[in-house]
C-alpha positions in Angstrom: 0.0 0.0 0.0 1.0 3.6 -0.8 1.1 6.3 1.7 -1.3 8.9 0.7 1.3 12.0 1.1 3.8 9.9 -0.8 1.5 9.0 -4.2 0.3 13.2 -3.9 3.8 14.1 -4.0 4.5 12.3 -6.6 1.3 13.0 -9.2 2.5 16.5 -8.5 5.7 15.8 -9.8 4.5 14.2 -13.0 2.0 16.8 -13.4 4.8 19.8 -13.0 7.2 18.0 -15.6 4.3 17.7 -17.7 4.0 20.9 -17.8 7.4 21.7 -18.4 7.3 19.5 -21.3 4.6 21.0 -22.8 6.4 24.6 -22.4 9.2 23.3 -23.8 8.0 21.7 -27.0 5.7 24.7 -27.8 8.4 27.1 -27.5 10.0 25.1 -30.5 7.2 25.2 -32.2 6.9 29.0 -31.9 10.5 29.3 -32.6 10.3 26.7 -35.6 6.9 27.9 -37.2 8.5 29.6 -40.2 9.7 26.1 -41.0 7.2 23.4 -41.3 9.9 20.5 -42.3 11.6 21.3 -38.8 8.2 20.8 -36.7 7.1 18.3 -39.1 8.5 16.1 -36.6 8.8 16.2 -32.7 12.6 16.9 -31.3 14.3 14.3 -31.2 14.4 14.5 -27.3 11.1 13.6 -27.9 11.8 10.4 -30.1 9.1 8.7 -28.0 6.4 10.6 -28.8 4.7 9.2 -31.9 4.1 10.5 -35.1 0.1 10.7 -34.6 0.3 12.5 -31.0 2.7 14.8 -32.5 0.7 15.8 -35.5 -2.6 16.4 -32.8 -0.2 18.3 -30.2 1.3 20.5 -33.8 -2.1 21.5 -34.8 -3.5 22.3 -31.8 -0.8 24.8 -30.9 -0.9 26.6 -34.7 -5.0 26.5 -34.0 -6.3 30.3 -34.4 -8.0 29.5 -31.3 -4.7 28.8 -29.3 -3.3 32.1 -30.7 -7.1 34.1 -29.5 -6.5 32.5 -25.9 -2.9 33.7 -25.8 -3.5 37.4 -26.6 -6.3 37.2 -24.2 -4.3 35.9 -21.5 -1.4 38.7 -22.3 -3.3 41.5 -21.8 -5.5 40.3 -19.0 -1.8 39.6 -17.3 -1.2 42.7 -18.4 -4.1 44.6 -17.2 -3.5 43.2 -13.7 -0.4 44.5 -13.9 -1.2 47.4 -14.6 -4.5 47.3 -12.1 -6.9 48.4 -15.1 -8.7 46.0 -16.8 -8.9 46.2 -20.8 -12.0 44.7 -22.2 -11.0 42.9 -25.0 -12.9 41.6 -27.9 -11.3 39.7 -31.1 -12.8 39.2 -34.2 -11.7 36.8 -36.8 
């Protein structure tokens, strides 16, 4: 049996590097999206993701919709920042 404090600790682990994952292999995207043959594939860091995740994770990160949420999120960061909120409204 698992202790309880021991299996939390380590979901949260998994979860954070997750994360960091995830950060890392959409900011080479971003800095790759100029070049499709280089994103065409994951890094090969990555060699273990396959070919079919990678294509969903690819799209979903050059969605339109991903790039709406994004500006969103800047300026309501931004706007908090700054203590005034900016009403935002994006029409594509």
């Amino acid at each position: 049996k698992v202790d309880e404090r021991s299996k939390k600790k380590v979901l949260s682990s998994i979860c954070s590097k997750w994360r960091t994952s995830k950060i890392e292999l959409t900011k080479y995207i971003c800095e790759n999206k100029s070049n499709p043959e280089i994103i065409s594939n994951p890094p090969a860091i990555y060699g273990f993701i396959e070919q079919r995740h990678w294509d969903s994770f690819l799209e979903k990160q050059l969605s339109e919709e991903l790039e709406v949420k994004v500006i969103k999120l800047k300026l309501f960061k931004m706007s908090v920042l700054n203590a005034r909120p900016i009403k935002l409204r994006i029409v594509l």
